[in-house]
N, C-alpha and C positions, 0 to 999 in steps of 0.2 A: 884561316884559309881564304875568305873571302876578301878581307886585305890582300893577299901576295897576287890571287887572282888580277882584283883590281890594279894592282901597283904593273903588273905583269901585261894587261892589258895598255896600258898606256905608255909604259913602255916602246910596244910592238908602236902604235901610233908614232912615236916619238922619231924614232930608229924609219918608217915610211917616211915619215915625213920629210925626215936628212936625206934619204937616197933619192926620192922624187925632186928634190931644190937641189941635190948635187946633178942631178941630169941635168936641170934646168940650165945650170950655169958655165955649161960645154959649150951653149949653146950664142951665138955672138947676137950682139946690137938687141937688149933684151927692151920690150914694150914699157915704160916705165907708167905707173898711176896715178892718182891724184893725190894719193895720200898713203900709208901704210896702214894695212890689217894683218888682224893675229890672229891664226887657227887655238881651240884652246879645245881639249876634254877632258870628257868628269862622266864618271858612273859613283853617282851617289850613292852609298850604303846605310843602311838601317842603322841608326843610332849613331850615325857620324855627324858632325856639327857640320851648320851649309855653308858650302863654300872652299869644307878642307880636302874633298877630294879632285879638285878643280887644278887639271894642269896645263900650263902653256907649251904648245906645242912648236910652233913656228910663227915668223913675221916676216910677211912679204911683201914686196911691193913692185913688183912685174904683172904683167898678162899672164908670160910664159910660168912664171913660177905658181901660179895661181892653178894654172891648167892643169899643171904635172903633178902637184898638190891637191888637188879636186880628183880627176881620175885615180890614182895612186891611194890614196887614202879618203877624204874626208867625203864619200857619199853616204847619206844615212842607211842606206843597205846594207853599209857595210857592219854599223852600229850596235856591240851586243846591246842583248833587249836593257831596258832600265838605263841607259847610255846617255850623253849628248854631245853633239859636237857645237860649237860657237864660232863665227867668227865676229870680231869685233876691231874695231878700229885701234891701232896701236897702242899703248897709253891707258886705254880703257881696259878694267879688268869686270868680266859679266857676273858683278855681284851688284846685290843693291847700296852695297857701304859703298863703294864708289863714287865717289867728287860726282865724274859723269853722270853716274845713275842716280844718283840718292834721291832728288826731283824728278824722277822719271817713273815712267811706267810702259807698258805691252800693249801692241796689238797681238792678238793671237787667233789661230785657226787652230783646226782638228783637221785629220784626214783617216780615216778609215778603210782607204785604197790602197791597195798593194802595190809601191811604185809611188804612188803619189806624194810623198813625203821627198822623194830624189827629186822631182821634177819642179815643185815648188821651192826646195832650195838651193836649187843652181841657178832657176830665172831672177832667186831672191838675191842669189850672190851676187852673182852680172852685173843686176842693178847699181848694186852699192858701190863698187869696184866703180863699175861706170859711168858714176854719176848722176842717174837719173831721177833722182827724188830733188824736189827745187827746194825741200826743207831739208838738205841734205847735212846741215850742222847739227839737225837736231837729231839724228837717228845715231845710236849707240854699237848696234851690232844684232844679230840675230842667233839665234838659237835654234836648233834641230832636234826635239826630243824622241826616239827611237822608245815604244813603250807596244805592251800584247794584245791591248785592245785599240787604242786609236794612237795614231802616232800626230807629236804636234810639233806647229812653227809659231815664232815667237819673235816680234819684232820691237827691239826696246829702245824706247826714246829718251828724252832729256830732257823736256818742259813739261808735265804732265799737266799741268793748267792749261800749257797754251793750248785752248780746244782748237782755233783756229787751224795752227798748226800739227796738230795729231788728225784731226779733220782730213786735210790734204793728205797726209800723208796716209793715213788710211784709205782713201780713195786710191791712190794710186798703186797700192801695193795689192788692192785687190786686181787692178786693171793688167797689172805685173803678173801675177800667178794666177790669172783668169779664172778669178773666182765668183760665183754671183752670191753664192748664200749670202747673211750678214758677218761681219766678225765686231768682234769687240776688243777695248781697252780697258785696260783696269789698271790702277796705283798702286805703284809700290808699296808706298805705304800703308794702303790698306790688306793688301797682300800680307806685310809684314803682322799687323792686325789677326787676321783671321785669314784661316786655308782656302778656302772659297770665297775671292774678292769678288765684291760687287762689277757689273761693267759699268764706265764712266760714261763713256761714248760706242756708238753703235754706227760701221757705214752697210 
């Protein structure tokens, strides 16, 4: 039951996500980006191995398509609970086996605010899309976790050594979703380790 749930769930996502990028594409002279990103969702189940209930949703590479796609489906409000949405750079798939990710690791927040978790990851989208991170080769894609006590964002990178450049990019992504608390990073690989990884870096 909780399979067809999930299966059924994503679905639904699947099925928005075609009729928001079919609007999109009525639409003439369309914004084109720097690069192509992929929406991807996953509602993990108990006792299912990570990673298997992880599906690709769409890959776009407009403004407009991005907008109609955003509204239309991927805000995390919209997220049942235990849910995530991702998006990630094309190519990139938001597992740690991944070429991309395998030397990588997370910056991560919590939020606890009702709201807070939409507004954090549409400034966090913008961004990417945008351009605005000047370590922007090293950033993988982000993650949205929709959860009953704190809901969290997730920003995954690609050189987990390079402090310098985790550094920056930490900075600026708190300055992005105008954050003051601290956040932290943590390695994949020690993630992979044990449940509760250490943080590496702190801005």
């Amino acid at each position: 039951m909780a399979t067809e749930v999930a299966v059924g769930e994503a679905m639904e996502v699947n099925t928005g996500a075609e009729e928001a990028a079919g609007e999109t594409k009525k639409q003439a002279e369309p914004h084109k980006l720097e690069r192509k990103w992929t929406f991807w969702f996953d509602k993990p189940k108990q006792g299912a191995a990570w990673g298997t209930t992880l599906r690709k949703v769409y890959t776009f590479d407009t403004v407009e398509e991005f907008w109609c796609l955003y509204d239309q489906v991927f805000k995390p409000s919209k997220l049942p609970a235990n849910a995530d949405f991702h998006m990630f750079k094309a190519g990139v798939e938001p597992k740690w086996e991944d070429p991309e990710c395998a030397n990588g690791g997370k910056w991560t927040i919590t939020s606890s605010r009702k709201g807070g978790l939409d507004t954090m990851w549409l400034e966090t989208l913008m961004a990417l899309i945008g351009e605005q991170f000047d370590e922007a080769d090293e950033i993988c894609g982000v993650v949205a976790s929709a959860r009953q006590r704190q809901d969290k964002l997730a920003l995954w990178t690609k050189t987990a050594t390079n402090e310098a450049a985790q550094m920056g990019i930490g900075r600026k992504w708190k300055e992005i979703i105008d954050v003051t608390d601290k956040i932290t990073y943590s390695f994949h690989d020690d993630s992979r380790r044990e449940r509760s990884a250490k943080a590496r870096y702190n801005v």
